[in-house]
C-alpha positions in Angstrom: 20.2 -5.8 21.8 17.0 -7.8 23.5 17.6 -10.0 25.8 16.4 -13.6 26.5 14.7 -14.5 29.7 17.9 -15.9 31.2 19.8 -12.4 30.5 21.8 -13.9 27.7 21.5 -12.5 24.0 18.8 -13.5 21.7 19.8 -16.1 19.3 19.8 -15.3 15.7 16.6 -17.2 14.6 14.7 -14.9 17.4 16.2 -12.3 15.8 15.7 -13.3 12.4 12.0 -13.9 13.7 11.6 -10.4 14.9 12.6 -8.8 12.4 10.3 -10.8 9.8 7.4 -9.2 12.2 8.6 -5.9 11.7 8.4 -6.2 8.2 4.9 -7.9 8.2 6.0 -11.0 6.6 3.4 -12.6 8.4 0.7 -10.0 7.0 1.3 -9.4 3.6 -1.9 -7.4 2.8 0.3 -4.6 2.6 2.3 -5.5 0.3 -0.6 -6.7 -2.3 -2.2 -3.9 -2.1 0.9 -2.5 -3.7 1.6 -5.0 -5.5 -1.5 -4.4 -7.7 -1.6 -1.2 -9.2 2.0 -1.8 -9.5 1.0 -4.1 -12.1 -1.9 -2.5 -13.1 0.7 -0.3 -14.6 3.5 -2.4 -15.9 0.5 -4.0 -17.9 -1.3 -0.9 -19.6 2.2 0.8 -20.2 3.5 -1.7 -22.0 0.4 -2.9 -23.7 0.5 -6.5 -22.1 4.2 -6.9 -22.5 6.4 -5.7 -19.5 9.8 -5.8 -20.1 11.2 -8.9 -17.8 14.0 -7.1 -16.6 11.3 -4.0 -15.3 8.9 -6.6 -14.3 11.4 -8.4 -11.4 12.9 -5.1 -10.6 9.1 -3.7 -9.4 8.0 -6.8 -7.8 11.0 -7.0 -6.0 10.8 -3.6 -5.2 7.4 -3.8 -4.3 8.3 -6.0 -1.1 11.1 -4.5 -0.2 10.2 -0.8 -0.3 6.4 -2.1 1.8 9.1 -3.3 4.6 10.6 -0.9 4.6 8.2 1.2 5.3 6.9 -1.4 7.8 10.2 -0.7 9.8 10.3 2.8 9.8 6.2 3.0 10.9 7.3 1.2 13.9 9.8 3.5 14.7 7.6 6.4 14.3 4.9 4.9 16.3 6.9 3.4 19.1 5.5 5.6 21.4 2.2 4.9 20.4 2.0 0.8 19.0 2.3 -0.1 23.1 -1.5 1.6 23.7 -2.9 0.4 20.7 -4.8 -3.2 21.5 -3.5 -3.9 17.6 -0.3 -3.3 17.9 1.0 -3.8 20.8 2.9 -7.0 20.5 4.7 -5.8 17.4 8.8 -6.3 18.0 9.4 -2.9 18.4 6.4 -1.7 20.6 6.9 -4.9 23.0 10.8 -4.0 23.0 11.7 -7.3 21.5 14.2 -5.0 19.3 15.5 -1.6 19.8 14.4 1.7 17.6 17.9 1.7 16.2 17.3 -1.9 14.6 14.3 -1.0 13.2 16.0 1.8 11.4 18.7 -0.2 10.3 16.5 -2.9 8.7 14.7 0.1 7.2 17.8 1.6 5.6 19.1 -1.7 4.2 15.9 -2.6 2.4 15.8 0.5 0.5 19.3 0.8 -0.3 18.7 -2.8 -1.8 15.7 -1.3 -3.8 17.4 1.2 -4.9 20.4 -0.4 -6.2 17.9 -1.8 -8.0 16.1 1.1 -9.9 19.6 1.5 -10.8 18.8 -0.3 -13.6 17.0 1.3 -15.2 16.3 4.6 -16.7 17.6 8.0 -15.3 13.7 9.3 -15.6 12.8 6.4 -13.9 15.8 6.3 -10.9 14.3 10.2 -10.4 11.2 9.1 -9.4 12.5 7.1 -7.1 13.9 9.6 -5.2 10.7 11.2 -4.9 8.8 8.0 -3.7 11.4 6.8 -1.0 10.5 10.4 0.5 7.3 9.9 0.7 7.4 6.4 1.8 10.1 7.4 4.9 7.9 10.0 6.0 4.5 9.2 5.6 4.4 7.4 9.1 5.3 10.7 10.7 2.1 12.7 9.1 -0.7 11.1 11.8 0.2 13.8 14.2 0.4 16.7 11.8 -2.5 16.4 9.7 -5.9 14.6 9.6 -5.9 13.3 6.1 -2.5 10.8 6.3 -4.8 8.4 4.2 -4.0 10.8 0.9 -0.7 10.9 1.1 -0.1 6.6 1.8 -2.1 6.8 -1.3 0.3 8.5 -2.9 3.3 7.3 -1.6 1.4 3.7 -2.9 0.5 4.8 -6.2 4.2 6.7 -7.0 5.2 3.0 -8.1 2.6 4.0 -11.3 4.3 6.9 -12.9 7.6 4.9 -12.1 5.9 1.9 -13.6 5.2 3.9 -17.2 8.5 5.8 -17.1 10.4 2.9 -16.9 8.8 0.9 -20.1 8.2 4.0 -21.8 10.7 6.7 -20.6 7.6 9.1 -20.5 5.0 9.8 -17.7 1.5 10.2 -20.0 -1.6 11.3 -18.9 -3.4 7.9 -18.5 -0.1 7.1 -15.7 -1.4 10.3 -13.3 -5.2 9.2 -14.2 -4.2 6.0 -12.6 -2.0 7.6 -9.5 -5.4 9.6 -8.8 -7.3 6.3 -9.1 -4.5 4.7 -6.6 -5.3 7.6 -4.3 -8.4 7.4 -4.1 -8.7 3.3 -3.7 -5.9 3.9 -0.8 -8.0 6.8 1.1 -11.3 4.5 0.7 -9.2 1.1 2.5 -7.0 2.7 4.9 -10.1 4.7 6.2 -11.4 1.4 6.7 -8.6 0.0 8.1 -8.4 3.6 10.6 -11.7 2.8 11.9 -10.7 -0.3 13.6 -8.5 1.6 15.7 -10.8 4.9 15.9 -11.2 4.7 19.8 -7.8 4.2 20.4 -6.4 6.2 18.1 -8.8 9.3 19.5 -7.7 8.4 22.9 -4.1 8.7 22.6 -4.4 11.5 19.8 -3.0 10.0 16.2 -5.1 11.6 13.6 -6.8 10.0 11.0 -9.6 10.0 8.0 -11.8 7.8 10.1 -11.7 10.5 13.1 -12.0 13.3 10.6 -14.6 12.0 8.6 -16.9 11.0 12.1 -20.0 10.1 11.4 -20.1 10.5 7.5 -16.9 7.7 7.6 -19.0 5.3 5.5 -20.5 8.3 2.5 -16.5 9.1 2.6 -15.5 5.9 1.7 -18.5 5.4 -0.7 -17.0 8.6 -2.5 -13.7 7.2 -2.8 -14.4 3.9 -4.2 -17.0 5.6 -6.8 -14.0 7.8 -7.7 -11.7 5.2 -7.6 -13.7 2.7 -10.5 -14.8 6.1 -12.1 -10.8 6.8 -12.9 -10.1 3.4 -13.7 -13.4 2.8 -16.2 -11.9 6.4 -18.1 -8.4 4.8 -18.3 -10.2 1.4 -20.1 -11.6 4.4 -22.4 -8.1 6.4 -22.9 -6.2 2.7 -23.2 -9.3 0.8 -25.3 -9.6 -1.8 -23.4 -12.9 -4.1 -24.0 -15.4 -6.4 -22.0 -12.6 -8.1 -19.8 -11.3 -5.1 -18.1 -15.4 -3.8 -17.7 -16.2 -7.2 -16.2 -13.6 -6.8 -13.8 -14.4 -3.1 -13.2 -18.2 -4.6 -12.8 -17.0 -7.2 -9.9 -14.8 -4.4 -8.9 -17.9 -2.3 -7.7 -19.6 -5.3 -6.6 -17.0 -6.2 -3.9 -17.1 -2.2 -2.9 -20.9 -2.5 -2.3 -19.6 -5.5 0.2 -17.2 -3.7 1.9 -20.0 -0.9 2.4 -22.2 -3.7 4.2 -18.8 -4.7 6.2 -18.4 -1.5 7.7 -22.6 -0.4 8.0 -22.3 -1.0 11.7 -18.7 0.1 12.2 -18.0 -2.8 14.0 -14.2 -2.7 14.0 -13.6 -7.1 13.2 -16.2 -6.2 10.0 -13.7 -2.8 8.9 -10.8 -5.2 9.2 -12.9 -7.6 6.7 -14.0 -5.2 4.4 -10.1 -3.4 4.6 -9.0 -7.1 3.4 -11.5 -7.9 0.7 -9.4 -5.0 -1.2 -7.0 -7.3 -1.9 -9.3 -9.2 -4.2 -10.7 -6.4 -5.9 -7.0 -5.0 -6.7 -6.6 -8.8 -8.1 -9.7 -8.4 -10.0 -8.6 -5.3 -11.8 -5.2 -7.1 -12.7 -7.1 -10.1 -13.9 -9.4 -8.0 -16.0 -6.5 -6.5 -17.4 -4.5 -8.8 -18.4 -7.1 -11.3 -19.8 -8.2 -8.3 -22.1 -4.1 -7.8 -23.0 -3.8 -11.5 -23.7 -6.9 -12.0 -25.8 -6.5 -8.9 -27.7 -3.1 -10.4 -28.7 -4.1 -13.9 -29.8 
């Protein structure tokens, strides 16, 4: 247990403190950034009608499977966080908590998600199997392979298929369209967000898209988002959707062409910007969404 600067043990609202830093509380980009496809999905499965019941069990799940997997990234980049000017002051890197709390906190959070797929369908509890794999060890894949931005996009997009096999009990074809289109949207902002830590990352030898990619980091990312609204736009085709979903895919592309100017210069405070702006465009996609749901039903 961490110890206060007078030797005695930390109090609990330190604690509690900590360990809201672990799991990002304070940041919750991550979590939007899951948060909308998740909903992307709940809304075209069900046609604009999530079931309530499916609708609080993913957003709750949402946060707590993102801290989880905030918690166990620490722990497999406690050797790392200290080196990294970013992350350095995070709880576990600055030994404010131990690895074994970190692993805890991880555990707990998606046992409570879990217990809450419970709930619902056996098709739907299967999938979740698969995505709190994928989740738990994505963080370990930066020193195996250069491409860890594919797999957080799946691990981030698994929540779709889940999404349409819980209102639907089935997994159609427009449900892995989407996961592609998750994908790709993930590769384009974490590649983004992996060149703001591109010199340190290269010094200390964690792999990513950004140090793959080198010089052509910015046609990647282009290709990525054009793939990205390329598989949404054909869902709107497979789903029908009309003018509000291809407005928001229209502001959609606009805010990409913005993150492209972000990052021209590959200034790393500009890739942090253009990394955030995501969050508005997954918003945008919602909105478009469920505007086009609500007025085709009034």
């Amino acid at each position: 247990m961490a110890r206060g600067s007078d030797g005695s043990a930390a109090g609990l609202p330190n604690r509690l403190r900590a360990y809201g830093r672990l799991i990002r509380l304070d940041r919750p980009i991550g979590t939007l950034l899951l948060l909308w496809p998740t909903l992307w999905a709940l809304w075209i499965a069900s046609s604009g009608r999530p079931d309530p019941e499916v609708f609080v069990v993913f957003v709750a799940g949402v946060f707590l499977m993102r801290s989880a997997g905030c918690a166990i990234n620490d722990f497999a980049d406690r050797d790392f966080d200290p080196h990294v000017e970013r992350t350095r002051s995070r709880p576990l890197a600055s030994g404010v908590i131990a690895p074994v709390e970190a692993l805890l906190v991880a555990a707990s959070l998606a046992l409570a998600a879990f217990l809450l797929v419970l709930r619902l369908n056996a098709l739907t509890i299967g999938l979740s199997l698969i995505g709190g794999f994928m989740a738990a060890s994505y963080p370990f894949l930066k020193r195996f392979t250069s491409l860890p931005q594919f797999y957080l996009g799946a691990a981030f997009g698994w929540a779709v298929p889940m999404a349409f096999a819980a209102q639907t009990n089935t997994v159609p074809a427009t449900a892995w369209l989407l996961f592609v289109a998750v994908i790709l949207w993930a590769v384009a902002y974490d590649t983004m967000y992996a060149m703001v830590d591109r010199e340190d990352d290269l010094r200390i030898g964690v792999r990513s898209t950004a140090i793959l990619f080198g010089r052509a980091d910015r046609l990647a990312v282009a290709v990525a988002q054009a793939g990205t609204l390329l598989a949404l736009l054909q869902v709107g085709r497979i789903e029908q959707l009309g003018g509000w979903y291809q407005g928001a895919l229209l502001v959609a592309a606009s805010m990409s062409i913005w993150q492209q100017i972000l990052i021209r210069d590959r200034q790393p405070e500009r890739c942090f910007r253009a990394f955030l702006n995501n969050n508005a465009l997954g918003m945008t996609v919602f909105i478009g969404v469920l505007l086009d749901y609500t007025f085709r039903s009034a």
